[in-house]
C-alpha positions in Angstrom: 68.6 102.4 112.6 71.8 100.7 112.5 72.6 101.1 108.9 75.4 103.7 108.3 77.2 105.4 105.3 80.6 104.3 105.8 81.7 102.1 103.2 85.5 101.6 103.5 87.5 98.3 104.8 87.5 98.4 108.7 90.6 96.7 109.0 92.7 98.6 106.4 90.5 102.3 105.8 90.7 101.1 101.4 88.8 103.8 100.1 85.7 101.4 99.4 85.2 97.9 100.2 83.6 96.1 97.2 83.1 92.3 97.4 86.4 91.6 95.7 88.6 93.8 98.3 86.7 91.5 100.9 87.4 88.8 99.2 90.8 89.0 97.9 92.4 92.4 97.6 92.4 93.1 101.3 95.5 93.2 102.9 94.0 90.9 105.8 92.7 88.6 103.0 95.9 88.9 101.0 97.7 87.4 103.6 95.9 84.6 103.7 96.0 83.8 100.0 99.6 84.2 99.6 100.2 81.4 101.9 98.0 78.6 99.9 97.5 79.9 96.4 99.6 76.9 94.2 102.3 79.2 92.6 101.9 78.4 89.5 98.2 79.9 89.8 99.4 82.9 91.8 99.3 85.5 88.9 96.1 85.1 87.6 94.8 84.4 90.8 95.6 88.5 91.0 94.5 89.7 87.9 91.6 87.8 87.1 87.9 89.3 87.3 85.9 88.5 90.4 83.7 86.3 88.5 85.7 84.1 86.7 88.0 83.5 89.4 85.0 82.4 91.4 83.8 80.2 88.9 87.0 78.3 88.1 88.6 78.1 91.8 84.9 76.6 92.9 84.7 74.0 90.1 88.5 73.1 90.6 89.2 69.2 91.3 93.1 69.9 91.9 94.7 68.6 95.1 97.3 70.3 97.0 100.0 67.9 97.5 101.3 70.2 100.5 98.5 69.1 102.3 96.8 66.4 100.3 93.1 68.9 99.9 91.1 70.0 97.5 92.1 73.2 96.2 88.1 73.8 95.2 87.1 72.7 99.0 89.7 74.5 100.7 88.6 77.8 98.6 85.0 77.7 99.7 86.0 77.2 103.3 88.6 80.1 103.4 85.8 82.3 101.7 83.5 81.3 104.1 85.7 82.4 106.7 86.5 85.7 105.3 83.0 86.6 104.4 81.9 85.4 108.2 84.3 87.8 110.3 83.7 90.7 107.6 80.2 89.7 108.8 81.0 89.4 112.9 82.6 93.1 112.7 80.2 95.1 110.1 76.7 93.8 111.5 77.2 92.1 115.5 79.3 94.7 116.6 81.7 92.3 118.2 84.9 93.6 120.0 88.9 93.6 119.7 91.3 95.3 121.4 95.4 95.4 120.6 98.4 96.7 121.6 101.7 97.9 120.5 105.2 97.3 122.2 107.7 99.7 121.2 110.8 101.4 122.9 111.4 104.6 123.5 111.4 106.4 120.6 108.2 104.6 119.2 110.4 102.1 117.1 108.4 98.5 117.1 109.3 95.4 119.4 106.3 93.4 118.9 102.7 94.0 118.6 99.1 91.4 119.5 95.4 91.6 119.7 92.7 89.7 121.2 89.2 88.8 119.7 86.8 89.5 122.6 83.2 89.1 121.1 80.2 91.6 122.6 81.9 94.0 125.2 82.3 97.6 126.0 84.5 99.9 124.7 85.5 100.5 128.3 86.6 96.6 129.0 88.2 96.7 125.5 90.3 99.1 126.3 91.5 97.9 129.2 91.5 95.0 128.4 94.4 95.3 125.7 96.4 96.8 128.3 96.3 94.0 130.7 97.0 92.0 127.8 99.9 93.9 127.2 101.3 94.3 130.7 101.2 90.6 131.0 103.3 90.5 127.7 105.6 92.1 129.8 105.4 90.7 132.8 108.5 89.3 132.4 110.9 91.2 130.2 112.3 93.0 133.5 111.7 96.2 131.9 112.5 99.4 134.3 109.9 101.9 132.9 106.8 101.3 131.0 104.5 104.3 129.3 100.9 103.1 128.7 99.4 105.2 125.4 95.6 105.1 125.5 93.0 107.3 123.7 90.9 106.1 126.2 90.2 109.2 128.6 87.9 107.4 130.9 90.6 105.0 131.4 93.7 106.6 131.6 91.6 108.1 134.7 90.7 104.9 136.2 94.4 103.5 136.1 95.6 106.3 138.1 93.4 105.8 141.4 95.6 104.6 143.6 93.3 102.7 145.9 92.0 99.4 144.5 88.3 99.8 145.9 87.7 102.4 144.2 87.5 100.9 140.9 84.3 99.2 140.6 85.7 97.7 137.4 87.7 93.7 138.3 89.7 94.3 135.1 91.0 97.8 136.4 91.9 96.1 139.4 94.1 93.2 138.2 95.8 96.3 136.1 96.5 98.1 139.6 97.7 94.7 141.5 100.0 94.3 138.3 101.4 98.1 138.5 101.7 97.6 142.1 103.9 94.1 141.8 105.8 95.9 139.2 109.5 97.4 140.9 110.1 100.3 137.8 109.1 103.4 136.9 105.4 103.4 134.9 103.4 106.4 133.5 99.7 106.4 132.1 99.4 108.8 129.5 96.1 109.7 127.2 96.8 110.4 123.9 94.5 111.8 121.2 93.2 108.9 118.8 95.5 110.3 115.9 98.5 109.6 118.0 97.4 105.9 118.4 96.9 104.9 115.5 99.0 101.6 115.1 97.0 99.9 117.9 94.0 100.5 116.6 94.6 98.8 113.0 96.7 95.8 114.9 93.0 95.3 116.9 91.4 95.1 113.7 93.3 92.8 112.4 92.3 89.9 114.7 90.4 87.3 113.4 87.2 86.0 114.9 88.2 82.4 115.2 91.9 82.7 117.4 91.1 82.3 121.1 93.2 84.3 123.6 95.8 87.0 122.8 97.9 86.6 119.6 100.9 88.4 119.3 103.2 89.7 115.8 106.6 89.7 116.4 107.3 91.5 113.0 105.3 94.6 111.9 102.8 93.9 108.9 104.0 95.6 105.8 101.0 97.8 105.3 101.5 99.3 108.6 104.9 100.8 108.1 103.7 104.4 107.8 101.2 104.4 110.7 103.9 103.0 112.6 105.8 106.6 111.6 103.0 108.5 111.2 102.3 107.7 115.4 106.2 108.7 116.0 105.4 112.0 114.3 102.4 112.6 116.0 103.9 113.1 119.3 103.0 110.8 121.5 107.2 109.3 122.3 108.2 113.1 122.7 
């Protein structure tokens, strides 16, 4: 039990996740490379096989003078790192939750996510939207609408008596919505329409405590960020 037959990248949906789109191809991964490959090694870096760019990055005895490492050492930690939260995700069944801020007709303002390690899906959820309603606490905004695909959830956040949520997470949601002097709506969406905030939770890494936030939208999400628009959820 436990062993299932999906085989594409859980951050990114690449058709199949072979050990080089894990360990370099991946748009998570990618990222990461293009900020401390040397430049002049940057091209082959991409177009090498797997195995020989292994072998000669792991034998390397160049030093960065950026940062005055060794480009060999720093490869088998940042490997180690990659292969590690591929690992958290696939086999521990750790959780993240994100979020989306957009105005309103579902253009992006800034997005964030939030490694929470073993939780349910429940406290996840609702999680990322106290994450996010603290974002705004103080942007003075006069209307907020909450997306979720959560149904459960979207549910719970409409009670308007405290008590009666027996979750504490819920609650601080409620005392926010309460403090807050605007217009708000809850609204469940199908999982279709939502998903942006699902990729951006993926994308957290493992290590980052608390919530980080992207001010600018990652490249590779451009067309879920339209595909969401189209999808209905800002009519």
């Amino acid at each position: 039990q436990g062993i299932g037959q999906e085989v594409s990248c859980p951050f990114y949906g690449h058709s199949t996740e072979d050990i080089i789109h894990v360990l370099r191809n991946c748009p998570v991964t990618k990222e990461v490379w293009d900020q401390v490959v040397p430049l002049s090694q940057y091209n082959n870096f991409f177009s090498s096989n797997l195995s020989e760019r292994l072998l000669s990055n792991l034998q390397s005895c160049v030093v960065l003078d950026s940062v005055g490492v060794n480009w060999g050492s720093l490869f088998r930690i940042i490997l180690w790192h990659f292969w590690k939260n591929r690992n958290i995700f696939v086999f521990q069944g750790y959780a993240s939750t994100g979020g989306v801020v957009r105005n309103h007709i579902g253009e992006w303002i800034m997005s964030f996510n939030h490694f929470l390690g073993t939780c349910s899906i429940f406290d996840a959820e609702v999680q990322g939207i106290l994450d996010g309603l603290t974002l705004l606490k103080e942007q003075r905004l006069e209307r907020i609408l909450i997306h979720t695909n959560n149904l459960e959830v979207a549910q719970a956040l409409r009670m308007n008596t405290l008590a009666i949520s027996i979750s504490a997470l819920v609650r601080r949601i409620q005392k926010l919505l309460l403090q807050y002097k605007g217009h708000w709506v809850v609204k469940h969406i199908p999982r279709e329409a939502n998903c942006v905030a699902d990729k951006i939770a993926k994308l957290v890494s493992a290590d980052k405590v608390g919530v980080n936030v992207l001010t600018t939208a990652p490249m590779d999400l451009l067309d879920l960020i339209d595909k969401d628009k189209t999808n209905g959820a800002f009519d």
